[in-house]
N, C-alpha and C positions, 0 to 999 in steps of 0.2 A: 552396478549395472554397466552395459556398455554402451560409451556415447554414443562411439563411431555410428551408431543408427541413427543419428537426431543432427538436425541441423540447426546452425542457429541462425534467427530471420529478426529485422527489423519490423515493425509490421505499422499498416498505413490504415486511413479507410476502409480500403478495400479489405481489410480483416474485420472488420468492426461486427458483422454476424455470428462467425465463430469465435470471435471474443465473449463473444454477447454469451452466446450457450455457454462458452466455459463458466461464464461466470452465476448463470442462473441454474444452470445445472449441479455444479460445485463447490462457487464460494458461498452459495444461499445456503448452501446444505449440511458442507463440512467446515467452515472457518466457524472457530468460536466467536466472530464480534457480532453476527446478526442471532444467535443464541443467546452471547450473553446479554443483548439489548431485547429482547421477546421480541425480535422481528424479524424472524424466517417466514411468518407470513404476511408481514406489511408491506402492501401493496408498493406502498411509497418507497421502498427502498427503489424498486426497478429503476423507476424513470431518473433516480440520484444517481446508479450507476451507470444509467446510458448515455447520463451527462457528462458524468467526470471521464467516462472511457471514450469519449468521441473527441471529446478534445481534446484528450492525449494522445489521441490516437491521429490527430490531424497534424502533429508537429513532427512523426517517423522517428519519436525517440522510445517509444517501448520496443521491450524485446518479449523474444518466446524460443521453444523450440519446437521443431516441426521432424515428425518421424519420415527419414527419407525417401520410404518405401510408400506408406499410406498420404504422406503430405500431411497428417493430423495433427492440430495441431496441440501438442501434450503439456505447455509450459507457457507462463503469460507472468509479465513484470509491466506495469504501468508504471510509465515513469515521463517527468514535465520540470521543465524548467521554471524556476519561481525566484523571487527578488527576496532578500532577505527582509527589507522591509515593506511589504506589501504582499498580501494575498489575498488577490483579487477577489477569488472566490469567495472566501468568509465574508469580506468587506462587502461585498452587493449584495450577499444574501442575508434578509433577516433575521436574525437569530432564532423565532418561534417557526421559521422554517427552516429550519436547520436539523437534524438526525441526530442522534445518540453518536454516531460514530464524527460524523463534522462538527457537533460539539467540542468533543476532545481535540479534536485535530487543532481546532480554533484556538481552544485554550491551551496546550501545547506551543503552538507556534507564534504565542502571542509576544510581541516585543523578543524575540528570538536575535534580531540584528544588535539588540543591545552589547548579546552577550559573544556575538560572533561579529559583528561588525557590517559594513553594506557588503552588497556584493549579489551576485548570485548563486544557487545550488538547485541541485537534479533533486529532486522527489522523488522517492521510490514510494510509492505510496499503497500496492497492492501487488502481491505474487500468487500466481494459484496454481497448482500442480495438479494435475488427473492422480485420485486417487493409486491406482495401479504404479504411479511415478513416485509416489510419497517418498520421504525421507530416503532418496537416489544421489543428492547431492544438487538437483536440479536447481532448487532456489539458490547454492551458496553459487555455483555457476552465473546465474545470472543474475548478482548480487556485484559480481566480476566484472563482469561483461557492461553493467549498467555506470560503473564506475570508469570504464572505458571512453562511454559517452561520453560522461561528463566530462571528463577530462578534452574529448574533441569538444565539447559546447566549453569550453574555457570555465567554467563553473570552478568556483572557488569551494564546495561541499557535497557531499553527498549527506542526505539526510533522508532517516526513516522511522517513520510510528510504524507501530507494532504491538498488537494487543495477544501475539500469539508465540507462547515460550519457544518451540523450536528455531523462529526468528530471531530468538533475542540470541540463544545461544550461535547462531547463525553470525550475525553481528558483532557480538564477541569473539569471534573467531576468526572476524577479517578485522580485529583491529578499531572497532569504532569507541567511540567515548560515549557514554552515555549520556546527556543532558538531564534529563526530564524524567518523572518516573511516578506512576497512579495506583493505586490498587484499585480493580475497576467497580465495585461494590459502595468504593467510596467517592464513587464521583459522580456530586447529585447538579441537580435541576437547580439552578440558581432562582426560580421563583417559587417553587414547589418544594425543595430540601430534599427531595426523593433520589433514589439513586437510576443514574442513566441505562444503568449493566445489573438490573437486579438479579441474574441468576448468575452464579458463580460454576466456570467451567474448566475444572481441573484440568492441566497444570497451567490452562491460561489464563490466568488471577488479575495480571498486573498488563497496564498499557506504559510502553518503553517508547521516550525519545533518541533518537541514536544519532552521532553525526561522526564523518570521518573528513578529514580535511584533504584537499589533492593538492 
C-alpha cells in the first residue's frame, strides 16, 4: 500500500476515545488473545484495557498512524516505559484479579532482569490495525518507529509479548531474540490446573517473549 497517505502521530490523552473504539471495536473482535481466553464477551476485559491504555497514553510515548485526508485514525502501538526489575502493574494487582492475558504477561516477565540485567525498556505491549490495513506492513513500521522512542527514552530494550504469529514473524524480522515461549493451551491456572487459552486459534498457538537490545 501507499504510506504517503498516513501520517505518523504520537498520541496523548486527548486520543484516548479513539483509541478506546479502535480497540473495542477491533482488538475485541479480531486479535486471537480474547478468543483464545473465551473473553470477547467479558465484561472485565473493558475497564483492563482502559486502564492499561490511559496510562500509556498519558506518558506520549505510543504511536499510530492517522489517514491524512480523513484524520482517522488506522494504526495504534501501546507502548511505556518499565524497569527491568519491577512491574508495577503485576505487583499491585492481585493475582485473582488478574486476566488470562496479565497472567502470562506476569509470568513472562517475571525475574526477566535476571537475565537481562537492570536497566530500563519500552513495552510494546499491543498493536492493532483496522482491518482494511491488515498485513500493509503497518505494525513492522511502527515496531520501527517504537524502537526510535526508545532509543530517545534512553532504554536499554525494547521488549514484546505476542500471542499472535504474524507478530512473531514480524519480530523475526527486525532482529529480535526470543526469550520466552508458551504454547497457549498449555498455560493453566496455577490453582485450578486448567488451561488460561482453552480454545486454540490457528496459526496463533503460541505466546512469544521477544527482546532487541538498543
Amino acid at each position: 500500500m501507499e504510506f504517503d497517505q498516513l501520517e505518523l502521530v504520537k498520541l496523548g490523552l486527548e486520543d484516548l476515545p479513539e483509541v478506546e473504539q479502535i480497540l473495542l471495536q477491533h482488538f475485541l473482535t479480531n486479535s486471537p488473545v480474547p478468543k483464545a481466553a473465551r473473553m470477547e464477551n467479558d465484561k472485565r476485559l473493558i475497564p483492563l484495557l482502559k486502564k492499561t491504555v490511559t496510562t500509556a497514553l498519558r506518558d506520549n510515548l505510543s504511536l499510530g498512524y492517522r489517514d491524512k485526508t480523513s484524520k482517522q485514525l488506522v494504526a495504534f502501538c501501546q507502548n511505556s516505559v518499565q524497569l527491568l526489575n519491577n512491574h508495577a502493574y503485576y505487583r499491585e494487582t492481585p493475582n485473582e484479579l488478574l486476566l488470562a492475558p496479565s497472567k502470562l504477561a506476569q509470568n513472562f516477565l517475571k525475574d526477566i532482569h535476571k537475565e537481562l540485567g537492570n536497566g530500563t525498556y519500552l513495552y510494546v505491549s499491543r498493536i492493532t490495525v483496522l482491518p482494511q490495513y491488515a498485513r500493509s506492513g503497518l505494525a513492522t513500521k511502527l515496531t520501527v518507529e517504537s524502537e526510535r522512542v526508545a532509543i530517545e527514552m534512553k532504554c536499554n530494550y525494547v521488549i514484546m509479548i505476542s500471542m499472535n504469529a504474524f507478530m512473531h514473524k514480524v519480530a523475526e524480522k527486525l532482529g529480535y531474540r526470543l526469550l520466552r515461549e508458551t504454547r497457549l493451551l498449555d498455560f493453566c491456572d496455577e490453582s485450578s490446573g486448567l488451561s488460561l487459552f482453552p480454545v486454540e486459534v490457528p496459526p496463533h498457538t503460541h505466546a512469544k517473549l521477544f527482546c532487541k537490545q538498543l
